[in-house]
Residue, then its C-alpha position, 0 to 999 in steps of 0.5 A: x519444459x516441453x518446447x511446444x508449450x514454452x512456446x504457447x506460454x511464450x506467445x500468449x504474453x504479448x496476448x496478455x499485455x494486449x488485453x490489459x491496454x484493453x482493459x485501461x477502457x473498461x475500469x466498470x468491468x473490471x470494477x464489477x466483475x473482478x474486484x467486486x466478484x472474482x477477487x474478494x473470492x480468491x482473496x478470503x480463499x488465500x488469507x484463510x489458507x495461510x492467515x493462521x500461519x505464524x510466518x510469512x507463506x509468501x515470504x517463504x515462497x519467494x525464497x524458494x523460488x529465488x533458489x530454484x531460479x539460481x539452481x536452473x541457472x547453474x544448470x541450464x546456463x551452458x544450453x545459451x550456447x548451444x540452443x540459445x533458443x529454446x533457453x530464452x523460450x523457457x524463461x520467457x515462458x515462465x515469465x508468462x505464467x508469473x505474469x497470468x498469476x500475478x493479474x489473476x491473483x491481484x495485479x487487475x486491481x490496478x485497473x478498476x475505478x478510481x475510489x473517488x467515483x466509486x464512493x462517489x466524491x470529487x477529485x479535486x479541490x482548491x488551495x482554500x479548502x485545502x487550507x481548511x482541512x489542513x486546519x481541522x486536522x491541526x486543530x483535531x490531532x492537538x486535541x487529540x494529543x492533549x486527550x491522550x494526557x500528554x504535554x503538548x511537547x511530548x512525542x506520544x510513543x504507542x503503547x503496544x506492541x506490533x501483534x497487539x496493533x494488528x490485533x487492533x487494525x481490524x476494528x477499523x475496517x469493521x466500523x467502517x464496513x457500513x459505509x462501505x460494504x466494499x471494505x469488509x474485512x475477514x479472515x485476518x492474514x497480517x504479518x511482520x514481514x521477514x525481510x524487514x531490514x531489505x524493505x527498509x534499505x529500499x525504503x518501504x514500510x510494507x507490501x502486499x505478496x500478491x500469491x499467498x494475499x498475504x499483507x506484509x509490514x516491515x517491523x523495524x518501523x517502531x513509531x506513530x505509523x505502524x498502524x497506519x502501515x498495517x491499514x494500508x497493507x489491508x487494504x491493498x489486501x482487499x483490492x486497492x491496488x494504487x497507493x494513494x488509495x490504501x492510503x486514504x483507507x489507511x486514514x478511514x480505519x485508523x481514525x474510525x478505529x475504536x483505540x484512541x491511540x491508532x486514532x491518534x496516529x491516523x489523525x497525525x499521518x494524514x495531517x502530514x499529507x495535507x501540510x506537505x501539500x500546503x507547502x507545495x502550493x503556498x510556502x507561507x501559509x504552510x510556515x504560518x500553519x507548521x507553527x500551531x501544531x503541537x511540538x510533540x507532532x512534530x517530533x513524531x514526525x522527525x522520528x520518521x524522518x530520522x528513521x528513514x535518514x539512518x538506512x539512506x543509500x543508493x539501493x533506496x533510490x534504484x528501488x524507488x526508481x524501478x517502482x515508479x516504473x512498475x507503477x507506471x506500467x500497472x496504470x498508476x498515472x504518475x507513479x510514485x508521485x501520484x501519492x497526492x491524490x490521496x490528498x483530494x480524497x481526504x479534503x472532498x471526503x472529510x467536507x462536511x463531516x464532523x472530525 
């Protein structure tokens, strides 16, 4: 790279970095001029451009560029004796062009409204209301499970296979489009990632490659949360940046979605958020509550948990640890834990409406 453009790379991150602690002061902006105007553009552009392809792109792409980094390396590596300057202008100049691409393409995202002012619901409620939704989703999943034609002991297996359920995610998005034009959903690029088995030794169950918008889920996951997961990484695939979010919209697609089966297994996913916060907030109407749900939930529920205990190592925990840091600086109040939010959108959304 030539010296006098590593150099104007290099000085326009701090300018970037600038503009996006600006940007925290403005989420209307960004609300209305990227995630509502600029990005749904580059977003379909993307996904029709490599949703048709069988592979994953963006997967593809990491693995090229993860060569040609260490092949520069190789290269380049004795230039940190002898210019040590120019060496470290290069890699932060490229740092900043990854940076600009990363905000163009997604990461801005980060920076918009919260969902519960744009669709208009409060952010908090109390431990009462809490505790009644809890019930009604309790009381909605058994119901559920027992219309599948399952005993109420029987953990109930999906009967698709992973291409028929991304097949099936879309309907979600569509029956809710009305309500929110914001989540329409078109061309599809859903795919099983090809790096399954690393997102599984981190410990995640998908991601959004934020250059090829292409949503990625880990296929090693064979249980009630696949369609969940594939819901989730849709949505963070038109815009919903924040985790608790795509979660929450994950809930909406799912349980609106015309399959009984992924109903069933959104109604599952999101009672489990709501009896996880009972029990941070009342231990014993959480055991009093543990008790009505059916066995066969709850053994859905262990599966997961046993899926996720069979990969446990320390790479998991480094993982989640620079995560909660990458959360942190992309304007995630909390990081990880911030999670709980989706919570409050489930409770003040569902008030109300029939389950």
């Amino acid at each position: 790279m030539h010296k006098k453009i590593a150099l104007i790379l290099t000085l326009l991150l701090p300018v970037q970095y600038g503009i996006l602690r600006l940007l925290l002061h403005f989420p209307e902006t960004v609300e209305t001029y990227y995630s509502l105007g600029l990005y749904p553009i580059i977003s379909k552009v993307s996904r029709f451009l490599f949703g048709w392809v069988p592979f994953s792109v963006g997967d593809l792409f990491y693995a090229l560029i993860t060569i040609y980094a260490l092949r520069w390396l190789y290269k380049n590596v004795r230039r940190l004796r002898r210019t040590p300057l120019r060496f470290f202008l290069d890699i932060t100049a490229t740092v900043s062009m990854i940076y600009f691409m990363f905000h163009i393409l997604w990461g801005l995202n980060y920076y918009r409204m919260p969902l519960h002012n744009s669709i208009g619901i409060e952010n908090e409620y109390t431990t009462e209301e809490l505790i009644t939704m809890t019930e009604r989703f309790i009381k909605k999943a058994n119901k559920m499970h027992r219309q599948l034609g399952y005993a109420d002991s029987v953990k109930i297996m999906l009967p698709y296979t992973q291409e028929e359920i991304f097949d099936r995610t879309k309907n979600g998005y569509d029956n809710i489009k009305e309500e929110f034009p914001m989540l329409t959903y078109a061309p599809v690029s859903l795919k099983k990632s090809g790096w399954s088995l690393g997102l599984t030794i981190m410990g995640y169950s998908g991601y959004l490659n934020p250059f090829s918008n292409e949503a990625q889920v880990n296929n090693l996951i064979k249980t009630y949360k696949f369609p969940v997961v594939s819901s989730h990484e849709v949505a963070h695939q038109i815009g919903y940046a924040a985790e608790n979010e795509a979660n929450f919209i994950a809930t909406l697609t799912t349980v609106n979605n015309d399959d009984t089966y992924i109903q069933y297994s959104g109604y599952i996913f999101t009672l489990r958020y709501l009896v996880n916060e009972v029990a941070r907030r009342d231990i014993n109407t959480y055991r009093e509550l543990i008790c009505t749900i059916n066995p066969g939930i709850l053994s859905s529920y262990k599966e997961m948990r046993d899926f996720w205990d069979s990969y446990a190592n320390p790479v998991e925990d480094f993982s989640k640890y620079f995560y909660n840091g990458y959360l942190e600086a992309n304007n995630v109040s909390g990081g990880i834990k911030s999670y709980s939010y989706m919570v409050a959108l489930v409770v003040n959304y569902f008030q109300g409406k029939v389950l």
